[in-house]
Structure formats: C-alpha cells, structure tokens
N, C-alpha and C positions, 0 to 999 in steps of 0.2 A: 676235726680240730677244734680245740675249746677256745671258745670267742675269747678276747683279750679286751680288759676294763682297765682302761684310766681314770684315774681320780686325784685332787688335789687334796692334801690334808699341811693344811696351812697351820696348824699348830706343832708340823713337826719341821715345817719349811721345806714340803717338800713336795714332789711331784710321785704317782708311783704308776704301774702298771702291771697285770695281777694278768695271768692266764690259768683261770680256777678258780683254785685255792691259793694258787703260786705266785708269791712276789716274782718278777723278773727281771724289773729293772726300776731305779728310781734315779731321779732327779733331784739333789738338794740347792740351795738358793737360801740368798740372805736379801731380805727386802727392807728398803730404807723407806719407804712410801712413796718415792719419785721411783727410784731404779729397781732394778732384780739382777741380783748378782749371781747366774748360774755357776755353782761353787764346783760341782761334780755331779758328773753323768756315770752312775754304775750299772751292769748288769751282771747279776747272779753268773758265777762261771759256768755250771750247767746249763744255763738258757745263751750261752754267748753264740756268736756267728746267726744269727737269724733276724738281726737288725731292729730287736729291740730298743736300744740306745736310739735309733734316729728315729722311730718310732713315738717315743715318749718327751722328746726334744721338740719335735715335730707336732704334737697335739699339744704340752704346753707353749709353745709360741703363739700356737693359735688361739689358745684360750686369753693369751697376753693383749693380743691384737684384735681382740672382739671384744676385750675390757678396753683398751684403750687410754688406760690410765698409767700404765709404765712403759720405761724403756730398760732394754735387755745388755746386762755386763755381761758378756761371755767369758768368765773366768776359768774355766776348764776347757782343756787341751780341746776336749770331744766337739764342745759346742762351737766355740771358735772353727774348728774347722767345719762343722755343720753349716756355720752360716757363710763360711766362705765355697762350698759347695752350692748355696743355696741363696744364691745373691736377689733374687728377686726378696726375698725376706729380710734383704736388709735396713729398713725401713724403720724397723724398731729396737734395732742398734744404739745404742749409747755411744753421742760423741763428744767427747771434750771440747768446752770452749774455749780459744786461743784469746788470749788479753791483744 
C-alpha cells in the first residue's frame, strides 16, 4: 500500500492528503490569526470509506496543537462531529465568551 503524505499548503487555506500521486482528501479553513475556522472536510469519492476525512482532521489538529498558537471553529458538519467523537481533543476548541 502507498504510504499516505500530509501536508499544509497555507496559501491555498488548506490542509491536503496525497497517497501517491493521489489527492484524497483535504481540508479547507479560513484563519483569522487567533482562530481556524475548519470550513470543509472533503474526500475524493473514489478514495471515500477508508477514513481518510478523519485521518487528515486528525494530523491537522495535531499540527494546530504543537503550534499552539490557534483555537479550532469546527464549522463543517464532519469536524464538529470528529471532535465530538474525540472529546479528549477538545481542548483546542473555540468557546464563546459569555458578557
């Protein structure tokens, strides 16, 4: 099986993941300098069912959380429920502050 690469390419806002040659899945995001607002988690319909999406959610959160410098909007359906599967990572959750 062909090892699977992650990589950020921040000029296009986004997160990707590549087995090959092969896009398989990416991540896009809008970053305000504080937050990252994960906008949509896609993967290619030919590479779907083999859990790429949580894969690529899953390495960029960690790479969010070793920077340390943002907190995470889960604005897509996918991510939202990623982190609500995966509540020890909620830590770097964005929460509204109440007046």
């Amino acid at each position: 099986m062909t090892e699977l690469r992650f990589s950020h390419e921040p000029d296009a806002s986004r997160y990707t993941l590549r087995r090959g040659d092969d896009l398989v899945s990416a991540l896009d995001y809008r970053d305000d300098g504080r937050t990252l607002s994960m906008t949509r988690a896609y993967t290619v319909p030919t590479f779907r069912g083999n859990g790429y999406a949580a894969v690529i959610v899953d390495k960029a959160v960690a790479e969010l959380e070793a920077r340390g410098d943002r907190t995470v909007i889960p604005m897509c359906w996918y991510v939202a429920d990623w982190f609500q599967a995966h509540p020890e990572r909620a830590g770097i959750v964005h929460t509204r502050r109440t007046a």
